[in-house]
N, C-alpha and C positions, 0 to 999 in steps of 0.2 A: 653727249649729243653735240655733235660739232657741224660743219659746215658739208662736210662731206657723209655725213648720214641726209642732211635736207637735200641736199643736191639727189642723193640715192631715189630716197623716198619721193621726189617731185617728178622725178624723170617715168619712176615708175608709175607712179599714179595716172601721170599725164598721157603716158602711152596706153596705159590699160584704159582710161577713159575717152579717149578720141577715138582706137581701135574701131572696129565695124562691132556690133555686141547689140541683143537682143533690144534695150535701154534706146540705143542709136538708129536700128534701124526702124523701130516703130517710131521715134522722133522724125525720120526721114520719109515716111508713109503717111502718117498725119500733116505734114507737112505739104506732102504734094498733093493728097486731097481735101483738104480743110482751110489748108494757110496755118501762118504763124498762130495769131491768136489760141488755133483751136489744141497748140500744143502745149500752151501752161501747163494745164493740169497733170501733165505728162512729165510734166518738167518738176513741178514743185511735190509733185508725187514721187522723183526719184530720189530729190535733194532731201527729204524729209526721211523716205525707208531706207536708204541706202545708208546713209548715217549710224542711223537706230538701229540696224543690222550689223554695221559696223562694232559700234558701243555695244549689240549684246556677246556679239562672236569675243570679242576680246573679255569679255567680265564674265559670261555664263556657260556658251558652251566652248570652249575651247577646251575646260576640264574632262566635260560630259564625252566631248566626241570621241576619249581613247577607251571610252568604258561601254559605250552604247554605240559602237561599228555598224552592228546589221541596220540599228535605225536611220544613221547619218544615211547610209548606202541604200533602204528606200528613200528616202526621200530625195537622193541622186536621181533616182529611175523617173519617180514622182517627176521632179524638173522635168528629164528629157522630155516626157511624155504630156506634160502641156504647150513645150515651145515646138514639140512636134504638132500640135493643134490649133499655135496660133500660126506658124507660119500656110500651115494646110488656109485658115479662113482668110490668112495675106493674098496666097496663090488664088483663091476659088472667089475672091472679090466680085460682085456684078460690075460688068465694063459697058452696059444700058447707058447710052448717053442721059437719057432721061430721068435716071437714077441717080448717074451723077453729077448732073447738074439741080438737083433737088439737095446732093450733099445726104442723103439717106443714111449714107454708111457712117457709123457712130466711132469715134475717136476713143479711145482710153480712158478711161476717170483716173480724178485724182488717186481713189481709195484703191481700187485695181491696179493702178502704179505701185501706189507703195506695199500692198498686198506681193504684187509682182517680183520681188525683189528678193521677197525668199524662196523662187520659184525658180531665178534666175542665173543659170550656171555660171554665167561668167563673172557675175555680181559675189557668187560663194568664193566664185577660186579668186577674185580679186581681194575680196574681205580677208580668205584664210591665208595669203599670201601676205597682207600686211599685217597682219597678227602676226604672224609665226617669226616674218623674215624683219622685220623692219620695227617694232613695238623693242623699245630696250625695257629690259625688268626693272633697272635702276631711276631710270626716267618715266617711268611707264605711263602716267597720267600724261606729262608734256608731251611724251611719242605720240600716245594714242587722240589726246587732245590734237596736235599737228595735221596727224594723217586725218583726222575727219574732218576738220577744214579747208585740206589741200584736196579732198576727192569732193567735196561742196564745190570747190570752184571749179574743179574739170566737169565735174558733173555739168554743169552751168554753162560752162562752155563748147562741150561737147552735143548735148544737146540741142542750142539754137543753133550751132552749125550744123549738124546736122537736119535738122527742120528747113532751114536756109536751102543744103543745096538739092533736098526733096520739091520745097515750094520753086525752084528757079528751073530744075528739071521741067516740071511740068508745061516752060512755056513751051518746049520741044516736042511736048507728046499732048497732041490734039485728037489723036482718035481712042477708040474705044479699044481697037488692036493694040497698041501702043501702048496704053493704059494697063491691059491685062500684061504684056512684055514685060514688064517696071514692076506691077506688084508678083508674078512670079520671079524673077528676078531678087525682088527683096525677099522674099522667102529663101529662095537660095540661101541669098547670102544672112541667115538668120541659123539656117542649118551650118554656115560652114562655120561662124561663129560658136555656136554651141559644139561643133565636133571640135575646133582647133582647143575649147578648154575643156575637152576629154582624151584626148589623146596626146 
């Protein structure tokens, strides 16, 4: 472990965690309709599953996944097929002034975050990409200990910037039209996420 495996592993982390990615754009959704605040839990729900996802992908199943294929590969499908449902309820948002100035529309929980994250394609190929390419065998506690501190801090950072420039947009978009523009839009860009870490 020298200086040019940390530089490796920070550049990638850093990149995979500021990216546009399921984690970011629902930080950027809550953010433009709730405010900062309402993104904690969103926040401390990813710092907490993404880790522990992390820790079990390298200790549990990394062995499992070359022996049980077809399972890994539903539960690939499994993903697609809830981030295709949450961007559908992103898109299909009520854009009723009166709804969302009551703030009706409910933000992510904690537990749902961190549920979220084995659900979450870009989160798998991020995890299984530092397992595989970046964890040394001979180091392997300090590798794996490193990388789950360095994606704690992009996570961290990724996320309120994110939230930031959802909640700053919104001084731009005052109407209801406007409003549905932005949430299908982050739908969009939720699907293009999820297809750039399938293909």
């Amino acid at each position: 472990m020298g200086w040019d495996w940390f530089i490796s592993i920070f550049l990638f982390i850093a990149v995979a965690g500021l990216t546009p990615g399921p984690n970011n754009v629902i930080a950027m959704t809550i953010g433009f309709n709730h405010g900062y605040k309402k993104v904690l839990p969103h926040l401390l729900g990813v710092l907490v599953g993404f880790p522990i996802m992390l820790l079990l992908i390298g200790l549990v199943l990394r062995p499992l996944m070359k022996e049980y294929v077809a399972f890994f590969l539903m539960l690939k499908y499994i993903s697609i097929a809830y981030v295709l449902y949450l961007a559908w309820q992103i898109a299909t948002t009520s854009t009723n002034e009166e709804i969302l100035s009551q703030k009706q529309i409910k933000p992510i929980t904690f537990w749902q975050s961190v549920a979220f994250q084995w659900i979450n394609p870009k989160a798998w190929a991020g995890a299984l990409t530092t397992i595989n390419v970046y964890i040394i065998s001979k180091h392997y506690w300090m590798s794996l200990s490193v990388a789950i501190m360095l994606s704690m801090l992009s996570i961290f950072v990724a996320i309120l910037l994110w939230a930031v420039i959802g909640k700053q947009i919104k001084r731009f978009l005052m109407h209801p039209k406007q409003v549905r523009i932005f949430n299908i839009t982050m739908a969009i860009l939720l699907l293009i996420a999820v297809a750039m870490m399938l293909f």
